[in-house]
C-alpha positions in Angstrom: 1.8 -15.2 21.6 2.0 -14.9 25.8 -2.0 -14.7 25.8 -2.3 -18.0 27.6 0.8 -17.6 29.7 1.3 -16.5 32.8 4.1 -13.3 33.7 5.5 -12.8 36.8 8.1 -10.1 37.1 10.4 -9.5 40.5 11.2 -5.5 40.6 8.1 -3.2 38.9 10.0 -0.3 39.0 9.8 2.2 35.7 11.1 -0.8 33.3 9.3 -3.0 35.0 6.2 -1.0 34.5 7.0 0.0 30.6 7.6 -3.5 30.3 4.3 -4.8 31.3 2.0 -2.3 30.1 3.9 -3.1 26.5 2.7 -6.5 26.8 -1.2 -5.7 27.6 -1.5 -3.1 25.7 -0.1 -4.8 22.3 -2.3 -7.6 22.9 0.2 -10.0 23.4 -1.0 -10.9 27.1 -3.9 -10.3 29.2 -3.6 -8.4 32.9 -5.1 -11.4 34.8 -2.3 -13.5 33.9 0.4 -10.9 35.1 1.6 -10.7 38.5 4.2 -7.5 40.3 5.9 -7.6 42.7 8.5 -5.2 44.3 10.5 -5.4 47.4 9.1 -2.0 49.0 
């Protein structure tokens, strides 16, 4: 669904973690197309 779409998400706290390793690890996107970032 997200495979060919790129994922940027502001804030990679705990949700922000659960959130993206959700999306790799169901398949539904690939790591190179995901990008962190926190403010710390």
């Amino acid at each position: 669904m997200l495979t060919d779409k790129k994922i940027s998400l502001i804030g990679t706290g705990n949700m922000g973690e659960a959130l993206l390793s959700g999306l790799v690890c169901s398949g539904s996107s690939r790591p190179e197309n995901i990008t962190g970032s926190n403010i710390r």
